[in-house]
N, C-alpha and C positions, 0 to 999 in steps of 0.2 A: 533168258539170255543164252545165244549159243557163243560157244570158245571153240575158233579153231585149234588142234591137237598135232602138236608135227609129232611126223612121225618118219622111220627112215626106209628108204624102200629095200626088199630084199631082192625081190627078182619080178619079171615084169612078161605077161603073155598079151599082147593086146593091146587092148583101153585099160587091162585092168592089172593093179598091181598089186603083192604084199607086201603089205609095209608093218615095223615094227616099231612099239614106243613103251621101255620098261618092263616088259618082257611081255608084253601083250600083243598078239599080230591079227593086222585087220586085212579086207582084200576093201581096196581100195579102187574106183573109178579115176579115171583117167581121163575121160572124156571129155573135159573143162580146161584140159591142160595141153590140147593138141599143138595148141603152136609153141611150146616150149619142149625142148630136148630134155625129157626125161628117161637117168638111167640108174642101175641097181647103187645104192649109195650116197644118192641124193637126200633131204631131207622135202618134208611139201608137209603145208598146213591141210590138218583132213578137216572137214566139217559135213557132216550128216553124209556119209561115205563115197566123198567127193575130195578130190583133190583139190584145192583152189589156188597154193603159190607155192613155188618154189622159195627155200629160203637155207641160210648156210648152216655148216654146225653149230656155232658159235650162237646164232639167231635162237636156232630151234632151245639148245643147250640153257639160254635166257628166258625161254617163254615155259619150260621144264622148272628152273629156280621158280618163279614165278607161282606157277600152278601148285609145285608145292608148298610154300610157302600158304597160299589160301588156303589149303587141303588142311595145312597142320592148326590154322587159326579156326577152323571149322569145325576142329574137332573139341569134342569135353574133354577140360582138362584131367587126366587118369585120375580112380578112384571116386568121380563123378558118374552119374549114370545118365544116359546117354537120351 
């Protein structure tokens, strides 16, 4: 299963952008995303280091709850080994 991962863009040369999600920065493709106005501030769903949609803070900010959420039910609960 792939999860796209919003993440939000820093600054942009090209096709290609860096974007940031948690304090992890990726250089992101742009190239999929030519007919949309993208600029430094936006958020865009990355998947396999392709941009694929634009989406707002609030959007991204719910699919972040979300992910963490799975992240923390994935994990052994402490004191259990792993």
């Amino acid at each position: 299963m792939c999860l796209g991962i919003p993440m939000r863009v820093i600054f942009i040369d090209g096709f290609t952008a860096r974007c940031e999600a948690k304090g992890v920065e990726r250089e992101v493709s742009l190239f999929l995303m030519q007919e949309e106005r993208v600029q430094p501030g936006d958020y865009l769903v990355m998947q396999g280091g392709y941009a694929i949609q634009k989406l707002d803070e609030e959007q991204a900010r719910a699919a972040w709850d979300v992910y963490d959420l799975m992240l923390q039910d994935a994990r052994p609960p402490s004191g259990e080994a792993s």
